[in-house]
N, CA, C, O and CB atoms as a CASP TS submission, in Angstrom:
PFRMAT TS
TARGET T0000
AUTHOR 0000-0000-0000
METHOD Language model
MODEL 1
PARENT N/A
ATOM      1  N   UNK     1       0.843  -1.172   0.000  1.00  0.00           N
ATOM      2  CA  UNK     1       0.000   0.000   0.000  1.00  0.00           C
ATOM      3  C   UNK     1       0.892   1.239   0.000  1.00  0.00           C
ATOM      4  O   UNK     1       2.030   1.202   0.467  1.00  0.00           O
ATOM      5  CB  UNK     1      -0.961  -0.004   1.218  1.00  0.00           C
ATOM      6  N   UNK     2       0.323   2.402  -0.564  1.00  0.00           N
ATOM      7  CA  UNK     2       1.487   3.630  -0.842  1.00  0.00           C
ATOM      8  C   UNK     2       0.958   4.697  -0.251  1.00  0.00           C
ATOM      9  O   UNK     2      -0.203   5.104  -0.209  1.00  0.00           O
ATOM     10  CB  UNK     2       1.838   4.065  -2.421  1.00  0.00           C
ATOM     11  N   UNK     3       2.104   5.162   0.271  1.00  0.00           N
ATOM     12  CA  UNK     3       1.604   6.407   1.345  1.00  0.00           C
ATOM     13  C   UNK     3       1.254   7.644   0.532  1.00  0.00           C
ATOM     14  O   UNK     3       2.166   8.266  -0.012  1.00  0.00           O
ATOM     15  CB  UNK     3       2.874   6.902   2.501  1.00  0.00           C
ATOM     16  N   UNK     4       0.096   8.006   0.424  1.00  0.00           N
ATOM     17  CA  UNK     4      -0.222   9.310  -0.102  1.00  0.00           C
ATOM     18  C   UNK     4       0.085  11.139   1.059  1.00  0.00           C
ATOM     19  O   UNK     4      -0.314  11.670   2.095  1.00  0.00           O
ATOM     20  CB  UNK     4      -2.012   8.940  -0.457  1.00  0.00           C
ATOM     21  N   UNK     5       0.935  11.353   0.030  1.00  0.00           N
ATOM     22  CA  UNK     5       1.388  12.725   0.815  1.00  0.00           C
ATOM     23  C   UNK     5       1.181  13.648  -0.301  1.00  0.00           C
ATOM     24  O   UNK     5       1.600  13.384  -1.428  1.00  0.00           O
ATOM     25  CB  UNK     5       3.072  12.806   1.456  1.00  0.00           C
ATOM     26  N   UNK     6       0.440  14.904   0.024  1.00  0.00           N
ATOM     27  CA  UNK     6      -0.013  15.127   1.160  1.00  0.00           C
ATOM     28  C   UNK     6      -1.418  14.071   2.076  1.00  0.00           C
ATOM     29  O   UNK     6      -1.815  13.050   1.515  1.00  0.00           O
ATOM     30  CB  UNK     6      -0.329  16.514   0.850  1.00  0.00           C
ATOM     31  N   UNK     7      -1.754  14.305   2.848  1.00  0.00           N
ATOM     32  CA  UNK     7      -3.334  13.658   2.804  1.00  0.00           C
ATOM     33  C   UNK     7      -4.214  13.910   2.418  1.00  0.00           C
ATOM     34  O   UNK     7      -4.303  15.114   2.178  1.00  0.00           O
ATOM     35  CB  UNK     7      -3.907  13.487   3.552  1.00  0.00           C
ATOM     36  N   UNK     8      -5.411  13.088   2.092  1.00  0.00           N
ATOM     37  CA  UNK     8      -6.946  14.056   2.062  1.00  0.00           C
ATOM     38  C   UNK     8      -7.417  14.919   3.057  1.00  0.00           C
ATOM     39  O   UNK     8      -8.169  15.853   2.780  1.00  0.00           O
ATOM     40  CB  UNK     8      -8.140  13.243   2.014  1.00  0.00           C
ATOM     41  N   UNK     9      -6.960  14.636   4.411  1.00  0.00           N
ATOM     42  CA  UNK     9      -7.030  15.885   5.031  1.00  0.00           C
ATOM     43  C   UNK     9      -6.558  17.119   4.919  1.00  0.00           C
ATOM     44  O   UNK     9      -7.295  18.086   5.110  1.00  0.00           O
ATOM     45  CB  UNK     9      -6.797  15.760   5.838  1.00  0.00           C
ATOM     46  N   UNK    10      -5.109  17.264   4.553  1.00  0.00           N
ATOM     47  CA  UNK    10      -4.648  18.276   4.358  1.00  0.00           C
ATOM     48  C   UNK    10      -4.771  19.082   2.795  1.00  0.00           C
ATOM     49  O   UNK    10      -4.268  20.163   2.489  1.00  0.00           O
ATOM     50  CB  UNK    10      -3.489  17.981   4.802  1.00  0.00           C
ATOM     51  N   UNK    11      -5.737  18.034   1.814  1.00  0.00           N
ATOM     52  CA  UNK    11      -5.879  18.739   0.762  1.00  0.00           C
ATOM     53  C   UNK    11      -7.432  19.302   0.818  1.00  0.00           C
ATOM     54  O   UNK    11      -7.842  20.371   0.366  1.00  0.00           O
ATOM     55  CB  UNK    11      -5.487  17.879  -0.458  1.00  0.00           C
ATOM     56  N   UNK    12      -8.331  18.058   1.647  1.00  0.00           N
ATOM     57  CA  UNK    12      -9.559  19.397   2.078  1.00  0.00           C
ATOM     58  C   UNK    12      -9.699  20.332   2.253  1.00  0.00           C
ATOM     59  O   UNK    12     -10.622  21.035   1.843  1.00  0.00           O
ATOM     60  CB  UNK    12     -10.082  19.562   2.787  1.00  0.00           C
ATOM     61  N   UNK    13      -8.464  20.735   3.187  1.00  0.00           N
ATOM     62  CA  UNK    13      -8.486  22.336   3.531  1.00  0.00           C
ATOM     63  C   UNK    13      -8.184  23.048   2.411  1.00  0.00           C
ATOM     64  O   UNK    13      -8.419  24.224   2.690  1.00  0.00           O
ATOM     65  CB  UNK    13      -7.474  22.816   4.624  1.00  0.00           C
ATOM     66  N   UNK    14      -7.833  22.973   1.419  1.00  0.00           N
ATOM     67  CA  UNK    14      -7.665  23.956  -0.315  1.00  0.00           C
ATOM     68  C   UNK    14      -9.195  23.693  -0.925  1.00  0.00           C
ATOM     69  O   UNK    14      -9.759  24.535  -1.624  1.00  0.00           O
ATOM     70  CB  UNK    14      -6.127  23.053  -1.820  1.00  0.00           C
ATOM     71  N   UNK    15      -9.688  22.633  -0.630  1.00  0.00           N
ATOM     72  CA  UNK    15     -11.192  22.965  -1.037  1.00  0.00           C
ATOM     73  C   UNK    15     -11.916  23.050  -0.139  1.00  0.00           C
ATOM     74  O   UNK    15     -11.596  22.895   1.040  1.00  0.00           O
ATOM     75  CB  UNK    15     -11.849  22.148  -1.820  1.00  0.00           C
ATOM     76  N   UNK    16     -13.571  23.444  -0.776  1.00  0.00           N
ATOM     77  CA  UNK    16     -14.634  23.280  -0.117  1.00  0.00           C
ATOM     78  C   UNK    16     -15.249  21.988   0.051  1.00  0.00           C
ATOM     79  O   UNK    16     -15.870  21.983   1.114  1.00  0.00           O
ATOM     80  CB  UNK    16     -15.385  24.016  -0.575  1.00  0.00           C
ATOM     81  N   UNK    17     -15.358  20.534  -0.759  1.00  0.00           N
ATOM     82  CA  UNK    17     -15.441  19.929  -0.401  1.00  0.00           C
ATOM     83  C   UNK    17     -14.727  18.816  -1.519  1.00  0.00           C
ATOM     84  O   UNK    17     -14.701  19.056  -2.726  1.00  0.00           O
ATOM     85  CB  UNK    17     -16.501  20.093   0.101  1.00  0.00           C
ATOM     86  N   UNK    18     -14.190  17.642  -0.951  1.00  0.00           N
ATOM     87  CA  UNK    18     -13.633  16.190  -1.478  1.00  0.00           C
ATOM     88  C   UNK    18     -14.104  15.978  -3.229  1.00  0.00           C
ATOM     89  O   UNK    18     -13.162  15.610  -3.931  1.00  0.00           O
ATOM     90  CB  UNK    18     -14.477  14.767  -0.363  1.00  0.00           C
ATOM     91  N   UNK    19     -15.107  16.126  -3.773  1.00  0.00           N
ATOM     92  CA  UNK    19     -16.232  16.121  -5.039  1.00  0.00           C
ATOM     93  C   UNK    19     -15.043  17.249  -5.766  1.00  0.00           C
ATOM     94  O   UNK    19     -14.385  16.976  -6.770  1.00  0.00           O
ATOM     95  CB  UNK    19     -18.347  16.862  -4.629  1.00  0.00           C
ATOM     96  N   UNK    20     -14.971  18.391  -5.089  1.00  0.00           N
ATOM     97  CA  UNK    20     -14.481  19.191  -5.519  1.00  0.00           C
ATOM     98  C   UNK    20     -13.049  18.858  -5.999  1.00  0.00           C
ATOM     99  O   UNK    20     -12.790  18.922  -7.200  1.00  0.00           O
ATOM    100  CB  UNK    20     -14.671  20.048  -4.742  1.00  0.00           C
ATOM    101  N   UNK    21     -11.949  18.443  -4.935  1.00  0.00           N
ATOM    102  CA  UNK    21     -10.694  18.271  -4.873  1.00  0.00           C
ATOM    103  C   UNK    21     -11.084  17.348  -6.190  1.00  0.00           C
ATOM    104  O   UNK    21     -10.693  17.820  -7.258  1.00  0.00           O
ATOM    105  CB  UNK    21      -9.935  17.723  -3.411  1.00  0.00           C
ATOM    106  N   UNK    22     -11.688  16.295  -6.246  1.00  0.00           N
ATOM    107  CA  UNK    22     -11.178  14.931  -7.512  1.00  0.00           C
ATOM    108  C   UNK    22     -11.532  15.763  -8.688  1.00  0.00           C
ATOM    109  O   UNK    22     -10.744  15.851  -9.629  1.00  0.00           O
ATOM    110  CB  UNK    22     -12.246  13.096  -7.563  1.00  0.00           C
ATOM    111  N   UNK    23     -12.793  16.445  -8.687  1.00  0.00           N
ATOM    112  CA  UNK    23     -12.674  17.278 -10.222  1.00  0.00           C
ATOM    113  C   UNK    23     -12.126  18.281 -10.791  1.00  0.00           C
ATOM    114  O   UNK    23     -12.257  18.611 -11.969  1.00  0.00           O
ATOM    115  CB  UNK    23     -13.524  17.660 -10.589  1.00  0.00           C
ATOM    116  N   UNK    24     -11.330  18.932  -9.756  1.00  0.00           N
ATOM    117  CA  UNK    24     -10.059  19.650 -10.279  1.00  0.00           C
ATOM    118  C   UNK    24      -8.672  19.400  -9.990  1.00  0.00           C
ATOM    119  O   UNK    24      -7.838  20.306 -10.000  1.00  0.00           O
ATOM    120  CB  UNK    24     -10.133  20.829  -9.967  1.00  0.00           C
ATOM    121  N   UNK    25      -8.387  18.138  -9.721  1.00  0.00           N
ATOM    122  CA  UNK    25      -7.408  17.841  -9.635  1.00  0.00           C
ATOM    123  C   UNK    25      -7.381  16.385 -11.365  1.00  0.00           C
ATOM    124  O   UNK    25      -6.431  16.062 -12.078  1.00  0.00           O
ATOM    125  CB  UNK    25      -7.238  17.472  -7.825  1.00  0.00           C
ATOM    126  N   UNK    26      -8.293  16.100 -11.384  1.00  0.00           N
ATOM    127  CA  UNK    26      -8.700  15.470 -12.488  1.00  0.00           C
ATOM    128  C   UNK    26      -8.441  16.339 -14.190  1.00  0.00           C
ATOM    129  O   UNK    26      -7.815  16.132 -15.229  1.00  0.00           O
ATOM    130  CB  UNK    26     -10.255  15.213 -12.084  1.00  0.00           C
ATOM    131  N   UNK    27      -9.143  17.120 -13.755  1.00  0.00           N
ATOM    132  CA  UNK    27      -8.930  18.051 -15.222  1.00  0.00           C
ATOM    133  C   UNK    27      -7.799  18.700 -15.256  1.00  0.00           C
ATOM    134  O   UNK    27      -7.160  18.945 -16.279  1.00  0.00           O
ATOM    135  CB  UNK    27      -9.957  19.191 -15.505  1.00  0.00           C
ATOM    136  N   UNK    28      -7.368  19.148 -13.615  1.00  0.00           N
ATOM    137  CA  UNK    28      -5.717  19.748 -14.218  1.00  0.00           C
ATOM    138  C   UNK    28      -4.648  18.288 -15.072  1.00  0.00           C
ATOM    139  O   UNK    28      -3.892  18.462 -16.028  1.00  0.00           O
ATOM    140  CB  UNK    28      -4.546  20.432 -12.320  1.00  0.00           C
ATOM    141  N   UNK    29      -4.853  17.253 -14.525  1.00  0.00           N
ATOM    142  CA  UNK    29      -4.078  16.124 -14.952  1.00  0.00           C
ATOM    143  C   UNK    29      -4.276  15.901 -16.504  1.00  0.00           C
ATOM    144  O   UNK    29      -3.369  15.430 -17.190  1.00  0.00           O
ATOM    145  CB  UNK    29      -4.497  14.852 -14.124  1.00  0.00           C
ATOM    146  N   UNK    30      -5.851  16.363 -17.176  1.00  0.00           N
ATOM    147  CA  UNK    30      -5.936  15.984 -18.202  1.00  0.00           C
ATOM    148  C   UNK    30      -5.416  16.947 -19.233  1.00  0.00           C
ATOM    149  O   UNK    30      -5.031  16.673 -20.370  1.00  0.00           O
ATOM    150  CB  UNK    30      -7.069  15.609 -18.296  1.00  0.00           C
ATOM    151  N   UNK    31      -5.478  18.351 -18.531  1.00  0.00           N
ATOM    152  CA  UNK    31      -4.623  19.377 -18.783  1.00  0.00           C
ATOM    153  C   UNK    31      -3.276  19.206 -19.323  1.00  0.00           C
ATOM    154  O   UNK    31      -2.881  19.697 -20.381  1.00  0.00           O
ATOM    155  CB  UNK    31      -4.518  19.981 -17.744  1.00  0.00           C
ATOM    156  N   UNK    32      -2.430  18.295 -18.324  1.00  0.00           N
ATOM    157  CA  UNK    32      -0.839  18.465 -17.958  1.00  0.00           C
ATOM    158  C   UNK    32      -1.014  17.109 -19.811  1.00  0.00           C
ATOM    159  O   UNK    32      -0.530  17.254 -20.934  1.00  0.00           O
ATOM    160  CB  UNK    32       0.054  17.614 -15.508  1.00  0.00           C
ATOM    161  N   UNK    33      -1.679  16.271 -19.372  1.00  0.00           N
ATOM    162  CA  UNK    33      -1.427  15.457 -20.712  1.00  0.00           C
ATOM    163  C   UNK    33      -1.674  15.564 -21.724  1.00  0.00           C
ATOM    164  O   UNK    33      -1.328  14.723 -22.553  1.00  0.00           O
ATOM    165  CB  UNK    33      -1.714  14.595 -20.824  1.00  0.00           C
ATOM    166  N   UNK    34      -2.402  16.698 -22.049  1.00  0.00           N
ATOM    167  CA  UNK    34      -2.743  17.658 -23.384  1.00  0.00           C
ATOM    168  C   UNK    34      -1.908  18.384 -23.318  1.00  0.00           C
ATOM    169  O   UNK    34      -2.140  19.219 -24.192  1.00  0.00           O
ATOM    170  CB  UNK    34      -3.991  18.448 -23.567  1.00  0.00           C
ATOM    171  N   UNK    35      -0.841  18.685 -22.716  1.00  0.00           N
ATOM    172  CA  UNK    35       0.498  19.247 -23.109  1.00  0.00           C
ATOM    173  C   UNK    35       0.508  20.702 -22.448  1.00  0.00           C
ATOM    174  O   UNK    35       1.185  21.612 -22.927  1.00  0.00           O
ATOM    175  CB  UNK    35       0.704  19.298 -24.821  1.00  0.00           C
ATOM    176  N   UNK    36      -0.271  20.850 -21.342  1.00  0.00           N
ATOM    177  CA  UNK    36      -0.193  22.050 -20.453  1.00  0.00           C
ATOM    178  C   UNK    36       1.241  21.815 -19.544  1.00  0.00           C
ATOM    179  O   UNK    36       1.590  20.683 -19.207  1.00  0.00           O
ATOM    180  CB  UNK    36      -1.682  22.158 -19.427  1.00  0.00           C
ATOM    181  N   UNK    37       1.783  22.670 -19.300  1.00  0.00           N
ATOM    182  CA  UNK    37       3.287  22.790 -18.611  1.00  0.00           C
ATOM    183  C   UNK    37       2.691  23.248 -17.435  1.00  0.00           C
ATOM    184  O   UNK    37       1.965  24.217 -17.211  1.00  0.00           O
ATOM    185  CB  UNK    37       4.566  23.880 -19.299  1.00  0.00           C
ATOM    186  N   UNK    38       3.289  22.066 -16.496  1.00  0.00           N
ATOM    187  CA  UNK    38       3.401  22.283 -14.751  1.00  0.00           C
ATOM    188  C   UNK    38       3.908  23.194 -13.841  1.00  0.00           C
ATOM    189  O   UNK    38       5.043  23.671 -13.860  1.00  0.00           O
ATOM    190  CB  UNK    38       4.001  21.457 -14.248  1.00  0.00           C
ATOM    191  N   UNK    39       3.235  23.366 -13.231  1.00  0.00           N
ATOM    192  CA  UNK    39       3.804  24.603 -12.005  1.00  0.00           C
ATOM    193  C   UNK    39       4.734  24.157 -11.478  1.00  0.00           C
ATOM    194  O   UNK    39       5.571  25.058 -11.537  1.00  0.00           O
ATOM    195  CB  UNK    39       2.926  25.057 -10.774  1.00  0.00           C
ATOM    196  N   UNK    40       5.120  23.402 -11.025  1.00  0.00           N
ATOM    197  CA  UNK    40       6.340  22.956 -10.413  1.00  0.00           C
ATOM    198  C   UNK    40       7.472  21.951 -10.573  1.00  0.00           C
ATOM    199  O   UNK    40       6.773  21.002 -10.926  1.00  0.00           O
ATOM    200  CB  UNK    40       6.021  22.728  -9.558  1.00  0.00           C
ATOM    201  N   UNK    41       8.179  21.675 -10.571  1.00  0.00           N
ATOM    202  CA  UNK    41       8.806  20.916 -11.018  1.00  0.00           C
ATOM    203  C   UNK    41       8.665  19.630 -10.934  1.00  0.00           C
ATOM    204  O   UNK    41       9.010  18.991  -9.940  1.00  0.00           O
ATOM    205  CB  UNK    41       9.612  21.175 -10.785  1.00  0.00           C
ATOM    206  N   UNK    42       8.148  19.128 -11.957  1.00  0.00           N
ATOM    207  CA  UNK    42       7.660  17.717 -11.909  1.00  0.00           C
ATOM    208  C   UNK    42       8.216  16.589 -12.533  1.00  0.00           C
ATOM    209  O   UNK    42       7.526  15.649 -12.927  1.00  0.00           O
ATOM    210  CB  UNK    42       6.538  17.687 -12.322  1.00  0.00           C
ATOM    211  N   UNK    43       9.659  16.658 -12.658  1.00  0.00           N
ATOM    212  CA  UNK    43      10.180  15.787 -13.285  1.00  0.00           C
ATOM    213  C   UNK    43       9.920  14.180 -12.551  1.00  0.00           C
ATOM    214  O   UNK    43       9.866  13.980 -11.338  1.00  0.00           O
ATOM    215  CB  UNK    43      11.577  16.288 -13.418  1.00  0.00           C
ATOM    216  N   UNK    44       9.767  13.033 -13.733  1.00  0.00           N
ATOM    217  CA  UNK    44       9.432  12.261 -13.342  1.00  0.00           C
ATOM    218  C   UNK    44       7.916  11.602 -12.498  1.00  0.00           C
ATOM    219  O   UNK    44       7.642  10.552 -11.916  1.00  0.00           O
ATOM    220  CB  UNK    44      10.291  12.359 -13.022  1.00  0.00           C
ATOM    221  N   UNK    45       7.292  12.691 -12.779  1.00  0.00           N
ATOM    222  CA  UNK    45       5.964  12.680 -11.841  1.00  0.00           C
ATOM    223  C   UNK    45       4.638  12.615 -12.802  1.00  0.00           C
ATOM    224  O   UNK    45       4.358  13.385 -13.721  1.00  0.00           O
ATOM    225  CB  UNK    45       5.885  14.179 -10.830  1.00  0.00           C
ATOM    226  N   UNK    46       3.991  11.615 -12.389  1.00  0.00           N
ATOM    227  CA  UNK    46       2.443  11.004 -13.067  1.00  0.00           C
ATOM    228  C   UNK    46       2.039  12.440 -12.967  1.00  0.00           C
ATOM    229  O   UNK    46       2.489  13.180 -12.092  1.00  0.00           O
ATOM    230  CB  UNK    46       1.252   9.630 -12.069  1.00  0.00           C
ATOM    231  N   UNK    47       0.844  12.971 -14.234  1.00  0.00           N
ATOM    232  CA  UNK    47       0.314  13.895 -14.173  1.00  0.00           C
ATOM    233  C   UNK    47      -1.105  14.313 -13.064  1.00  0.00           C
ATOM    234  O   UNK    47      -1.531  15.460 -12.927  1.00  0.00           O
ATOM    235  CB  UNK    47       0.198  13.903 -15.372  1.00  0.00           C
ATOM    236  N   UNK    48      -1.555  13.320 -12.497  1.00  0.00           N
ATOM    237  CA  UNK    48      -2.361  13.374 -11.302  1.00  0.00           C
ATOM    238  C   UNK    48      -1.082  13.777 -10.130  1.00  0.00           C
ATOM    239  O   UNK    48      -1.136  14.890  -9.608  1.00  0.00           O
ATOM    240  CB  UNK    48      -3.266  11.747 -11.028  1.00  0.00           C
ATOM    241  N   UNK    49      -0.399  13.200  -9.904  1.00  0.00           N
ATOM    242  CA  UNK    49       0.625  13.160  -8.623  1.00  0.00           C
ATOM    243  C   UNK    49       0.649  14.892  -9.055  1.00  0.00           C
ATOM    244  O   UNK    49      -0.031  15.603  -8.316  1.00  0.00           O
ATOM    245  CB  UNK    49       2.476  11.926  -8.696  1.00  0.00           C
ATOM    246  N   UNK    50       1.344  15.542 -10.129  1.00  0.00           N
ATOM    247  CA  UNK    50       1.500  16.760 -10.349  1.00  0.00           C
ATOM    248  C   UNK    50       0.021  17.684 -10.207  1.00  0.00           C
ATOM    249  O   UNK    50       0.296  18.738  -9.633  1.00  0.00           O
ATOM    250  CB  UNK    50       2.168  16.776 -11.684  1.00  0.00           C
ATOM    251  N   UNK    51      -0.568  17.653 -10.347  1.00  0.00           N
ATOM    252  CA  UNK    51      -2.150  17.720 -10.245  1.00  0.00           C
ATOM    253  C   UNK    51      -2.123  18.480  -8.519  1.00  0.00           C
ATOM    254  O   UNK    51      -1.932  19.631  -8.125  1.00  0.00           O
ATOM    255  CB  UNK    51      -3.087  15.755 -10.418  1.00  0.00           C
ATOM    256  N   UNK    52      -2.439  17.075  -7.769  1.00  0.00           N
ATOM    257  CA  UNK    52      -2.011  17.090  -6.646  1.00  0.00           C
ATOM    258  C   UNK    52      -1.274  18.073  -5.563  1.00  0.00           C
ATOM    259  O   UNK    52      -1.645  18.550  -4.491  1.00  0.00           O
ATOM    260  CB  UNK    52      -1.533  16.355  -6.834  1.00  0.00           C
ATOM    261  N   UNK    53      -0.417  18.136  -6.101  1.00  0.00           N
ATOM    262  CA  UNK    53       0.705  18.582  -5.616  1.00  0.00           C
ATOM    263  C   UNK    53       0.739  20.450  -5.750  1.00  0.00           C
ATOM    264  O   UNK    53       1.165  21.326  -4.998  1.00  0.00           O
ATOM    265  CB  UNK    53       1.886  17.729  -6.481  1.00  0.00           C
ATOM    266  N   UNK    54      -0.009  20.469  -7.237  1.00  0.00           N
ATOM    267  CA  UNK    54      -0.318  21.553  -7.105  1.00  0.00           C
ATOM    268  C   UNK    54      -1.238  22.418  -6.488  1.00  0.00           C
ATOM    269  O   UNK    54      -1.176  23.611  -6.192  1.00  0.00           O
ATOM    270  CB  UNK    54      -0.321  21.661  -7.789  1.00  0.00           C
ATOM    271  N   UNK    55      -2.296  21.364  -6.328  1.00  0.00           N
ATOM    272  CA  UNK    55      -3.286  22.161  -5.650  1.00  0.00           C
ATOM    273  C   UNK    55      -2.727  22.179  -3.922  1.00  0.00           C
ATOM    274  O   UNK    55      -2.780  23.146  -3.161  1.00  0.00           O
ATOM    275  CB  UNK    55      -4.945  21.387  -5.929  1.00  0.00           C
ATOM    276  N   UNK    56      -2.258  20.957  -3.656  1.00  0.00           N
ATOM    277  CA  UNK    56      -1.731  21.519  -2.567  1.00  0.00           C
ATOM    278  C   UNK    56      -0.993  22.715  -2.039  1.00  0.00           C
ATOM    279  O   UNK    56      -1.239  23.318  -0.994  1.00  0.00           O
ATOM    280  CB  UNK    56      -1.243  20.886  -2.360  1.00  0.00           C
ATOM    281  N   UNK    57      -0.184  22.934  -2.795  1.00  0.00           N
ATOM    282  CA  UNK    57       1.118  24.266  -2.733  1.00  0.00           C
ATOM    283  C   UNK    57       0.203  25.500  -3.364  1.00  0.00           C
ATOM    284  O   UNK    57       0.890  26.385  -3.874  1.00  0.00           O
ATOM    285  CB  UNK    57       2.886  23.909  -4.003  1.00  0.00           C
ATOM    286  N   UNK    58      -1.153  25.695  -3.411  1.00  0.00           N
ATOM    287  CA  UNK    58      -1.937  26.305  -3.624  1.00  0.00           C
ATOM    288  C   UNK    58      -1.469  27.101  -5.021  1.00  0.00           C
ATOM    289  O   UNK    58      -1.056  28.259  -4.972  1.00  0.00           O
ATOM    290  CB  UNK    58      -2.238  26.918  -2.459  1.00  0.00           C
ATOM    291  N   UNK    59      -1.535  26.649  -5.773  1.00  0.00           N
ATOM    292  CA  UNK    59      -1.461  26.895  -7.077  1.00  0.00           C
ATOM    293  C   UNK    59      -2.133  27.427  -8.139  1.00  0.00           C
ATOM    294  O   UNK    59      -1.859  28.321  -8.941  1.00  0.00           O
ATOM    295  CB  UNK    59      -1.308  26.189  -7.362  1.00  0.00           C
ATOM    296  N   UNK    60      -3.256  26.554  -7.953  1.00  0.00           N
ATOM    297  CA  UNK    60      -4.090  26.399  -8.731  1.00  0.00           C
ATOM    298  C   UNK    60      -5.749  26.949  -8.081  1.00  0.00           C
ATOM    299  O   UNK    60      -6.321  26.334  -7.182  1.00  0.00           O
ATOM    300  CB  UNK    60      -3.857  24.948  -9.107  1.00  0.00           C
ATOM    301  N   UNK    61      -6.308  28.176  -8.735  1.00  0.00           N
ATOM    302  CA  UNK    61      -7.920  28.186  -8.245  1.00  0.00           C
ATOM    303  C   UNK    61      -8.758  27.809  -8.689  1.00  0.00           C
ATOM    304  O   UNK    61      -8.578  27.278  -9.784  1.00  0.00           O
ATOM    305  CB  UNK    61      -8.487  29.051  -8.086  1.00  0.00           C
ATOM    306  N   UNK    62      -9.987  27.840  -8.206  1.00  0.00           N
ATOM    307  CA  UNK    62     -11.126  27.509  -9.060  1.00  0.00           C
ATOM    308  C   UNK    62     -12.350  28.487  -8.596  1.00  0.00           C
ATOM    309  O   UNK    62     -12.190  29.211  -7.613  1.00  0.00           O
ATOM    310  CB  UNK    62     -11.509  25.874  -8.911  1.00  0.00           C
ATOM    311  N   UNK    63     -13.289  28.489  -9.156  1.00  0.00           N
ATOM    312  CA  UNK    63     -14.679  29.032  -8.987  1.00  0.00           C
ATOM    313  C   UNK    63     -16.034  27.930  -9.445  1.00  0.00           C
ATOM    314  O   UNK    63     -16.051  27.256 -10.475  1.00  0.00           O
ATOM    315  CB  UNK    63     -14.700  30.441  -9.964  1.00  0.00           C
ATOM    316  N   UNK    64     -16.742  27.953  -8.756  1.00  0.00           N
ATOM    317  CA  UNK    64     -18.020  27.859  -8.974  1.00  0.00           C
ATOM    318  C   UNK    64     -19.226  28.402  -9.688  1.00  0.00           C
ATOM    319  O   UNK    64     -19.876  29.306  -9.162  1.00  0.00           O
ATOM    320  CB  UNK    64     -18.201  27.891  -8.243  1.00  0.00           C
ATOM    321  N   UNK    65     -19.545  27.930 -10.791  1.00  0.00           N
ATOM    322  CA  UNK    65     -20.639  28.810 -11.772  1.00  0.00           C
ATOM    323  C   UNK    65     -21.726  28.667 -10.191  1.00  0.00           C
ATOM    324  O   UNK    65     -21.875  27.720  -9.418  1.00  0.00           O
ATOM    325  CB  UNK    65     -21.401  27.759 -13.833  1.00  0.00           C
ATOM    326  N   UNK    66     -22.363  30.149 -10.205  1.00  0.00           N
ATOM    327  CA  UNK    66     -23.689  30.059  -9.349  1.00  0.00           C
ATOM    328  C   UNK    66     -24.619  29.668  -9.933  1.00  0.00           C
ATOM    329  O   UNK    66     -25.476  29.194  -9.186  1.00  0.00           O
ATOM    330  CB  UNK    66     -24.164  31.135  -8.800  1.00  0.00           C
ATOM    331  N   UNK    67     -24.922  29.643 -11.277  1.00  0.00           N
ATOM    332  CA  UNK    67     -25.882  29.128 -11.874  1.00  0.00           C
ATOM    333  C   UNK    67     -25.966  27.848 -11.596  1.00  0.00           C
ATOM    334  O   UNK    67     -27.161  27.618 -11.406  1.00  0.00           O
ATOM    335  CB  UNK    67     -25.853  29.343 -13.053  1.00  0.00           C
ATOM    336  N   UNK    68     -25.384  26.943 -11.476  1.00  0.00           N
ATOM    337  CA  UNK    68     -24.765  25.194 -11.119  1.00  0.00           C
ATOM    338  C   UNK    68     -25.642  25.211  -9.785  1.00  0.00           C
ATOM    339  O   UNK    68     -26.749  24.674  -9.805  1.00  0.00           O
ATOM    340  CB  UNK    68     -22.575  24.855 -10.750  1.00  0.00           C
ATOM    341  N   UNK    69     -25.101  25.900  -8.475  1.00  0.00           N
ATOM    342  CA  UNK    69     -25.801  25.576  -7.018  1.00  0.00           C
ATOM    343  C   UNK    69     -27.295  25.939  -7.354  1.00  0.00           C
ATOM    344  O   UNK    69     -27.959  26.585  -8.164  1.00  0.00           O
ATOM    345  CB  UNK    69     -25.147  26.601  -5.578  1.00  0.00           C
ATOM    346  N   UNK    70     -27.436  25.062  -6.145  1.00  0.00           N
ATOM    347  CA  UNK    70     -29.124  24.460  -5.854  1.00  0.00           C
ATOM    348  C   UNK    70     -29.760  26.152  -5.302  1.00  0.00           C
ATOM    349  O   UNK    70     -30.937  26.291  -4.970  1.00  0.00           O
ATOM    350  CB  UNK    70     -29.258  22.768  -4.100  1.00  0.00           C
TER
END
């Protein structure tokens, strides 16, 4: 089993909620493999792991269409 660092705890706190973290950490990855260039130095690193990593080191924002909420 492989130790995930950071945690989901500590990446909750960059979002509002978990739903959130996988779908933008998802599309930045699909991003990085459509040939978007990484914030940080990611040599050697799966494009989710880079994903990740970025949103952790707070990198990366997002917004919410209000039209979307209930």
């Amino acid at each position: 089993m492989a130790i995930v660092n950071p945690t989901i705890v500590e990446l909750s706190e960059k979002v509002d909620c978990r739903y959130t973290l996988v779908v933008e950490a998802s599309k930045r990855a699909r991003q990085l493999l459509a040939g978007a260039q990484p914030l940080i130095d990611a040599k050697d690193m799966k494009p989710l792991k880079v994903a990740v990593d970025e949103i952790n080191r707070g990198l990366l924002t997002y917004s919410r269409n209000p039209d979307m909420e209930e």
